[in-house]
N, C-alpha and C positions, 0 to 999 in steps of 0.2 A: 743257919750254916754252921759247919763246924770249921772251927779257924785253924786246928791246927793241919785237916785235911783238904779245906777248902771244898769241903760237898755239902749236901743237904744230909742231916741225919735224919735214918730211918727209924721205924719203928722196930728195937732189939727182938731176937728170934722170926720165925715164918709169919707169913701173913695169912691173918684168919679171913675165911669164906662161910658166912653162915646162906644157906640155902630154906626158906621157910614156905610150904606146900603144905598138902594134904594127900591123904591117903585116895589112891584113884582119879589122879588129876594126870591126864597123860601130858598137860606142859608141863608139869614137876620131874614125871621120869622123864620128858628132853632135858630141861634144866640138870638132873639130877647128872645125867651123861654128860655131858658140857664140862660142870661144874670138877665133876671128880677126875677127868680126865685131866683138864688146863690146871687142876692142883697137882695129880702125880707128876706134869711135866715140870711146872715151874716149883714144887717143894714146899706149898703151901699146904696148910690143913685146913680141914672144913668138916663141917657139921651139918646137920639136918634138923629143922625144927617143923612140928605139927601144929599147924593153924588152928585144927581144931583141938587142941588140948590146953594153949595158953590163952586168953584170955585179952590182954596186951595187946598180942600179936594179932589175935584176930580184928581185934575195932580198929588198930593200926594198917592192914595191908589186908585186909578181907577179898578187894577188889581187883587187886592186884599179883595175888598167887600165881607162877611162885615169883618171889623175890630174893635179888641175892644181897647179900651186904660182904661187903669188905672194910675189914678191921671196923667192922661194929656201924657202918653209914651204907645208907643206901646205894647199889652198885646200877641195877635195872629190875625188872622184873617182865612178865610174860616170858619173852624169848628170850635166851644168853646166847650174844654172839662170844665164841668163842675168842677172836682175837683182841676183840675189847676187853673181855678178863684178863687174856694176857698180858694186853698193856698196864691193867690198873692194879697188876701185880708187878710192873716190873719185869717182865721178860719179852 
């Protein structure tokens, strides 16, 4: 809490939406529509990362594709309902 506003402090600047797919995965491009739309509305920025080029990522979320994360945790992955992003960004 912050005491002199009595709120919850956020985390300073937008909030980040990483989106991580592959190339020719048609749930990636729904995700990808979802994704970029419910950030233009609510002010967030987001990224795109390719499973098959990290390493990490793929022994991480292989089965899972795509998945989104917000501010760096995992948010869902396969389908993104669009209104639950928007809640767990905050609009």
């Amino acid at each position: 809490m912050d005491g002199m506003f009595g709120r919850t402090k956020k985390k300073s600047g937008p909030r980040a939406v990483t989106l991580i797919g592959k190339p020719g995965c048609h749930l990636c491009d729904d995700a990808r529509e979802v994704v970029a739309k419910v950030c233009a509305e609510t002010g967030a920025v987001w990224e795109e990362k390719d499973i098959s080029q990290d390493e990490e990522l793929y022994r991480a979320y292989w089965e899972q594709i795509p998945v989104v994360l917000v501010d760096g945790e995992q948010h869902t992955f396969w389908r993104v309902d669009p209104e639950r992003l928007r809640r767990a960004l905050g609009a």
